[in-house]
N, C-alpha and C positions, 0 to 999 in steps of 0.2 A: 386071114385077118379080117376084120367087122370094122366096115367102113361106115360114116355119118355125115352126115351136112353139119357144117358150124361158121358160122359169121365169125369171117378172123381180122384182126388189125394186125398190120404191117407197115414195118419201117421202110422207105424205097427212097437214097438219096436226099435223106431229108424230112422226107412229107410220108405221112400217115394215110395207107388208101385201105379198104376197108371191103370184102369180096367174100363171098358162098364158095367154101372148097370140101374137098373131100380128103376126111381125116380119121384114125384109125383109133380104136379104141383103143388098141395096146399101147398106145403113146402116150394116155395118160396116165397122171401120176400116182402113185401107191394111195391104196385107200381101202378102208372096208367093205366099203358101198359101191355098186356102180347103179348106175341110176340112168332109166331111160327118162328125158325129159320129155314132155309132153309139153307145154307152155312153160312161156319164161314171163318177165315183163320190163319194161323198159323205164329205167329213173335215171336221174339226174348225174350221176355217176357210174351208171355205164357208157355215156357221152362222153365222159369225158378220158374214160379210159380207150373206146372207142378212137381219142383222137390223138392219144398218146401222152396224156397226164401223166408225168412221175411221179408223181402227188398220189396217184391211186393204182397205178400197175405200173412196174419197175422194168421188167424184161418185154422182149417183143420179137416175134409172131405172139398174139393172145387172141382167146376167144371172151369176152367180155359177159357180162349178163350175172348182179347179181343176186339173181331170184331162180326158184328153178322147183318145178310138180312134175310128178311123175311116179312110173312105177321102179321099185328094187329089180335087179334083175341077178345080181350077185349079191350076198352078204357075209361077212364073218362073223356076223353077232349074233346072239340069240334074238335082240332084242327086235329084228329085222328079218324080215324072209321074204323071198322071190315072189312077186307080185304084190307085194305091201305098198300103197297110194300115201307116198310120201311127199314133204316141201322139204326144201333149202330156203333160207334169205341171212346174209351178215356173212358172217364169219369172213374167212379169207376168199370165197367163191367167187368167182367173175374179177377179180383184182389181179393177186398174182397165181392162182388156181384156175383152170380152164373153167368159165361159167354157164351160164343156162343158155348162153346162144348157141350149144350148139346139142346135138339131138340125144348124149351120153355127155356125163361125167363121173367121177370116181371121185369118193370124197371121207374124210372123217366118218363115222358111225354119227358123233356125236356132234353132229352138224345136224342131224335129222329131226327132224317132227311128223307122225303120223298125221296127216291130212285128218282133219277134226272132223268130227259126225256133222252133219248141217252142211259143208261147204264142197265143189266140186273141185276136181284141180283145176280150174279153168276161173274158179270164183276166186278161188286162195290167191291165183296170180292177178285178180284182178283186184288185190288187197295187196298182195307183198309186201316189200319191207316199206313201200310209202305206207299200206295199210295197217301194219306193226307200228311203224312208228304216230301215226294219226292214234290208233288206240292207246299205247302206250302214255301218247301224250294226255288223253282223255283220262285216261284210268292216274296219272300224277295231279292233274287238276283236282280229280274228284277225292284222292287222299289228302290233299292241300283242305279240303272244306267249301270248295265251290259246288254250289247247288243251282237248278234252276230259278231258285228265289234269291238267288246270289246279285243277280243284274244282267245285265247284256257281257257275252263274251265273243272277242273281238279273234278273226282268222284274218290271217295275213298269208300270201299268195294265196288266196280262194281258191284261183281256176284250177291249181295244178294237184297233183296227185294226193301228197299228204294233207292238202288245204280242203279238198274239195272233200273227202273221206271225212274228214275233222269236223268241214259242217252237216254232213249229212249224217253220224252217226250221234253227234251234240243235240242236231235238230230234234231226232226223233228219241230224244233222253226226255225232252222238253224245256232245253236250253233257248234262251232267246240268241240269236247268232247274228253278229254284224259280219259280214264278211267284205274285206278288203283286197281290190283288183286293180292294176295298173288295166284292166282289159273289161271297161263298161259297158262295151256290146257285149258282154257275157254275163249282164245283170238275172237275165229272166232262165239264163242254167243255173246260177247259185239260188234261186230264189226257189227251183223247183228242188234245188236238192235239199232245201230248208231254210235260208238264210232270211231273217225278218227286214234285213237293212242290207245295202250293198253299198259301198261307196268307196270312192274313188283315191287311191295311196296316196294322192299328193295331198289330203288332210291330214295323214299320221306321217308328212315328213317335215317336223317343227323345227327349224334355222335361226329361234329366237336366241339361239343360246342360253335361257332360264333354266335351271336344276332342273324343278317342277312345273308344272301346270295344273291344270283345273283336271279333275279328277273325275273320270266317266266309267271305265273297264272295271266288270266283278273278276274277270280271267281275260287272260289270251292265249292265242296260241300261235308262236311267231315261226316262218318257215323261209325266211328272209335276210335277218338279221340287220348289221348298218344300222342306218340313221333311221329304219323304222320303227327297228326292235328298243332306239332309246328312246326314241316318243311314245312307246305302246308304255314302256316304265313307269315313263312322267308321267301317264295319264292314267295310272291303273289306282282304282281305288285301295283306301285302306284295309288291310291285312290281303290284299290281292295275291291272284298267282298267275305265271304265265311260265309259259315251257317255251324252251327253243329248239330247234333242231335243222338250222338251214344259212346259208351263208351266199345265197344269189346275187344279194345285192351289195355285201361287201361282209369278211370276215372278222371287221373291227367293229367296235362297241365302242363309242365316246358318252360316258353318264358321270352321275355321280352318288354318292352314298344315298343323297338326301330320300328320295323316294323309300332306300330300307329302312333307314333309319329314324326316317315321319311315319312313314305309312306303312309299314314293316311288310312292304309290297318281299313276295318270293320271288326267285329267277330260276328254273328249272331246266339244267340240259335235259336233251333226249336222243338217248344212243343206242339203236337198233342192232348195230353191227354185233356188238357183244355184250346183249341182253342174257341175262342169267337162264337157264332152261328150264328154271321152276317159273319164273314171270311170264318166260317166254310162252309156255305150255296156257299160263292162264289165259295169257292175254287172247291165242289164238283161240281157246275156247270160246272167250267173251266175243271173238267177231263172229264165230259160227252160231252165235244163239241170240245171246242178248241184244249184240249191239249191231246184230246182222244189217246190213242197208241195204231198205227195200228201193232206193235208185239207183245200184250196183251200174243196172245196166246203162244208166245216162251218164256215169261217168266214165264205163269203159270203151275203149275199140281196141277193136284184133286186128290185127296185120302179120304175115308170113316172115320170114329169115328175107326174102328180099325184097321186103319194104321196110327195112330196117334203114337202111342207110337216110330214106325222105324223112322218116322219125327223129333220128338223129339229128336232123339238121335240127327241124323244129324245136325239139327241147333244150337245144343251144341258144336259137335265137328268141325262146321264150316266147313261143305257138303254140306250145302243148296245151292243152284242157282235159284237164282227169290223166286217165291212168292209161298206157297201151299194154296189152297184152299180148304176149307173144307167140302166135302157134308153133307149133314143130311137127307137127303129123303125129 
């Protein structure tokens, strides 16, 4: 039997602990793929699965993680063959599917994306599904009609993964970028990864109770939601757009029609998990080439399977800045 390291959660009396064991490939579950993982990376929902959210993995013992590069090592498809530099991110992986924390998984065929020319696996995880989703969000704005001559467009959680990517790939389109941080000692990292303005969440959280306000935002792009994502509304100008895709600060919306129906402002989800494979395929393209970001490296760090657990905390208690990447040997 072919044993592996993998960061597992476990139920024990109660409470959720979390430990490097050794686990056997045959144990996972049917798939066409097995897949040696090389890097994973860590987002906002592998913590939470990490700590025993029903809400995002149901059963337990789990290995969480869900992003995951690496090489084929088995295939049943054509379209796949042994040593092929492939990614995972969405689907079911790291949820209720053993994910990238640990050094194999077996998975769907069609979960897969060939690792795009331009990018290493170690770049792709340092993009994942926060990177996907940051692009994805970019690539809905720019179908909406927003341009750099559009106005300033406004990022919400800046420092953290999808926020931080969102400015730095906007920046370098030649977007003017305000970016918004509850974490103002973290002004002069947004600013190098492009931001023209930084300033502070407690001006986009408006307690006036007015429909509307005074109209400033050509786009945004909210990673938060709450009472920020109603103010980023109120205040987005006419035929405006903004995309959402984050729920930190609270997964309610209190607004009201007026902003669509004055200012025929757009509201845009955005959902990584199960992006079509034809968008999905663009979209990776477009960060391998176009929309590559040349400060990848300021917003990434690498950490091992056991400095996962001091990560975890972090991105709980909203410490994290940019993206962690996962090694696995």
């Amino acid at each position: 039997m072919t044993s592996f390291r993998a960061l597992v959660a476990r139920e024990i009396n109660g409470q959720f602990v979390r430990s490097v064991e050794e686990r056997q490939v045959e144990a996972l579950p049917e798939g066409e793929a097995l897949i040696r993982v090389r890097y994973s990376s860590l987002n906002y929902k592998d913590a939470l699965s990490a700590t025993g959210h029903r809400g995002v993995t149901r059963a337990f013992p789990h290995t969480p993680g869900i992003d995951a590069a690496g090489e084929v090592v088995e295939s049943s498809v054509v379209d796949f063959a042994p040593g092929d530099k492939v990614l995972v991110t969405g689907y079911d992986l790291g949820m209720n599917t053993p994910g990238g924390f640990g050094q194999f998984i077996r998975v769907p065929a069609h979960w897969l994306v060939g690792l795009p020319v331009g990018l290493t696996l170690k770049e792709s995880m340092g993009y994942g599904t926060g990177g996907l989703t940051a692009a994805l969000s970019v690539h809905h704005l720019i179908e909406a009609g927003a341009t750099p001559d559009s106005g300033d467009v406004l990022i919400t959680g800046a420092t953290g993964g999808v926020g931080s990517l969102s400015v730095a790939i906007l920046a370098q389109m030649g977007f003017r970028v305000v970016a918004v941080t509850g974490k103002v000692s973290e002004a002069n990292f947004l600013k190098r990864l492009g931001a023209s303005e930084v300033i502070d969440r407690r001006e986009l959280d408006d307690n006036s109770g007015q429909p509307i306000l005074s109209a400033r935002w050509a786009a945004g792009i909210d990673t938060v939601g709450g009472n920020i994502l109603s103010t980023l509304i109120k205040t987005t100008q006419y035929r405006g757009v903004i995309t959402c895709c984050g729920l930190v600060a609270s997964p309610e919306l209190n607004t009201t029609v007026f902003p669509f129906i004055l200012r025929g402002v757009k509201l845009i989800g955005i959902d990584s998990v199960l992006c079509p494979m034809d968008l999905r395929l663009k979209i990776w393209q477009k960060i391998a080439v176009d929309w590559k970001v040349n400060a990848l490296n300021d917003i990434i760090a690498e950490c091992e399977l056991e400095d996962l657990n001091v990560q975890i905390n972090r991105i709980l208690s909203g410490q994290m800045r940019g993206r962690v990447v996962v090694n696995l040997g």
